[in-house]
SEMI-980074 format. One record per residue (C-alpha): x, y, z. Coordinates in steps of 0.5 Angstrom, whole numbers, plus 2048, in hexadecimal, padded with zeros to 3 digits. Example, Ala and Ser with C-alpha at 12.3 -4.5 7.8 and 13.67 -1.06 7.14 Angstrom:
% SEMI-980074
8197F781081B7FE80E
***
This chain:
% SEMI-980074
7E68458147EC8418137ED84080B7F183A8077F38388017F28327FC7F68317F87F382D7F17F482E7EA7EF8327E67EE82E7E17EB8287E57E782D7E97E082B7E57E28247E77E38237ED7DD8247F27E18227F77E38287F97DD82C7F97DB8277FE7E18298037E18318027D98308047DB82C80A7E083180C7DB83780A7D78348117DC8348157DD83C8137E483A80E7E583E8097E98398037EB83C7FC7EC8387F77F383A7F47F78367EE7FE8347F18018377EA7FE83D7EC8048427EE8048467F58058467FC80283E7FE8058408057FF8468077FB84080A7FB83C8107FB83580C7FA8338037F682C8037F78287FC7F28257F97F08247F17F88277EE7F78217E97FC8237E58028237E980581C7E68068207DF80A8257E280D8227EA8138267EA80F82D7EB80A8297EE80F8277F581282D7F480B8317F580A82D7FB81182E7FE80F8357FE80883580180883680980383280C80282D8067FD8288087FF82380780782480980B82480381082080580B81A80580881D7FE80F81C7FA80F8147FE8098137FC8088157F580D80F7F280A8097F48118067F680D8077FD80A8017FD8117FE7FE81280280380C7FF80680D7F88068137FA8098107FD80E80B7F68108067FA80C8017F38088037F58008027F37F98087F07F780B7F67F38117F67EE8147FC7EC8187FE7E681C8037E481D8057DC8217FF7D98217FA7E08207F37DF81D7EF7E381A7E87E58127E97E480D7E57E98097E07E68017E07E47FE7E77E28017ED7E38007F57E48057FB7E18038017E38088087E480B8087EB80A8107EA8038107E77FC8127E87F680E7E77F68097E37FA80C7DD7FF8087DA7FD8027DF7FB7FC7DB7FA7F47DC7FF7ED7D97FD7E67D98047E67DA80B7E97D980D7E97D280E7EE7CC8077F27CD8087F37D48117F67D280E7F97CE8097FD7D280F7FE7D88128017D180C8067D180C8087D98148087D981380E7D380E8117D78148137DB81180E7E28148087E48108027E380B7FE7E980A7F77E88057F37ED8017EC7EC7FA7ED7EA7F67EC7EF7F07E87EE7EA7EA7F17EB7F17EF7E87EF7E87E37EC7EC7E27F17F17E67F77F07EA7FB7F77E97FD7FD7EA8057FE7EB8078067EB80E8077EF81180D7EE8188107F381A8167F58138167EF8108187EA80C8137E58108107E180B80B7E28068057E08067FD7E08007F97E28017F27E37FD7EC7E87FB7E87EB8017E47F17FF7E07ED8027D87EF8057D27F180C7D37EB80F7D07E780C7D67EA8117DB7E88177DE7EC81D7DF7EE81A7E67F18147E37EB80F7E67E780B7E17E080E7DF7DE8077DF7E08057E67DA8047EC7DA8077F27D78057F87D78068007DA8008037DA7FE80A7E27FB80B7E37F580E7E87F68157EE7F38127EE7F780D7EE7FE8117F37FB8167F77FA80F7F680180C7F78048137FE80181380080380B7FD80B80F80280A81680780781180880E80E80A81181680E80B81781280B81181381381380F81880E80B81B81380B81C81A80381B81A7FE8188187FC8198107F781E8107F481A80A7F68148067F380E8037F48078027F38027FD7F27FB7FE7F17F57FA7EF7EF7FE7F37E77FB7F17E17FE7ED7E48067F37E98077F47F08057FA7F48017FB7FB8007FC7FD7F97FC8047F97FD80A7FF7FA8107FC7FC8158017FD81C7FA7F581D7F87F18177F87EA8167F77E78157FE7E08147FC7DD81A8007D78187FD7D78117FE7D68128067D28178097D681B80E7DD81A80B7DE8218097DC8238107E181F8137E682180E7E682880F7E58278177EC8258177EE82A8127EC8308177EF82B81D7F582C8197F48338187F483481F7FA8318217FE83681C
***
């Protein structure tokens, strides 16, 4: 019976049902998965492949974090696309890569700028959640200086305009396994207080629910997906990976890439951890 490690954090196990969800799905297909915290010292190499799920707290100690996973052999997903992933400069990237984005600025400690006009959001470029992420009606001496706080915290700033539909209806989450789409969840807005968190970094007072995506969102989540091949960060396609989107008059934009340990609303849809761990033992296979 072939066995794999998940890799999380222990102390986000007891929030994180997710996983449990995943392991049990496994478990048919006669996977054996251990849960193992990616601080843990000793030989990540003794299995055929380390999927990442709740390590909610890399962002406080990266440099560990990107070291640990150039060090796993049989990362899921690659550390190549972690290390692009977690500063969310990627969506530079890929506007460049013709991929429709939110228009994003980024600022680097003391970097000046001509801001956008109209409501804007501030959040790390290197964050989770929605710590630090924050709204202005405008550019001004509130809004430096919370690019002050961001800049403390040792991250780089993202500046994006408000959307407006996403006070009113929250954004759009598609979920990808393998490269293909799985499902999609609607969530409401998330920008709160600190102490509206969970350990995961996600509002307690967010809402959840199973949403049937429009075609032109999935054709614009499937492109930022195939970007990250096209860009040249792996050459498969992504074993899992999720795309937010917010909707601004008729077109869809993606606001994050979430391909480290995103939420996938396993429990949203039924089926999905089926389908994840039968690409995850399609991929054991093919090692």
């Amino acid at each position: 019976m072939a066995e794999l490690w998940i890799a999380d954090h222990e102390g986000s196990r007891s929030a994180d049902p997710e996983t449990q969800l995943l392991i049990e799905a496994l478990d048919r297909l006669g996977l054996t998965a251990v849960r193992r915290d990616w601080h843990q010292p000793g030989a990540w190499d003794t299995t055929n492949l380390t999927l990442i799920r709740s390590t909610w707290d890399y962002t406080t100690c990266l440099d560990d974090f990107l070291a640990w996973t150039r060090a796993v052999p049989g990362l899921e997903n690659p550390a190549e696309v972690i290390a692009w992933n977690c500063d969310k400069s990627y969506l530079l990237e890929l506007a460049a890569s013709s991929v429709p984005t939110v228009e994003s600025l980024v600022l680097a400690a003391g970097e000046q700028a001509a801001l956008p006009s109209g409501p804007l959001v501030v959040k790390p470029a290197i964050g989770a959640g929605s710590r630090l992420a924050a709204s202005f009606a405008s550019a001004g001496p509130d809004l430096d200086a919370h690019l002050q706080q961001i800049w403390a915290s040792g991250s780089r700033a993202l500046i994006q305009p408000e959307i407006a539909s996403v006070a009113a209806v929250g954004e759009l989450n598609l979920v990808f396994f393998g490269g293909e789409y799985s499902h999609a969840a609607r969530k409401g807005p998330m920008l709160g207080r600190e102490d509206d968190l969970d350990p995961s970094g996600l509002s307690v007072r967010e809402n959840l629910s199973l949403e049937i995506a429009p075609a032109q969102a999935i054709a614009v989540a499937k492109s930022a997906m195939d970007a990250v091949e096209a860009i040249g960060l792996t050459r498969q396609a992504l074993l899992y990976g999720r795309v937010d989107l917010f909707e601004d008059d008729g077109n869809w934009l993606v606001s994050e890439l979430e391909l480290i340990e995103p939420a996938l609303f396993l429990h949203l849809a039924e089926g999905s951890a089926d389908n994840l761990a039968s690409q995850v033992l399609a991929r054991l296979d093919e090692r």
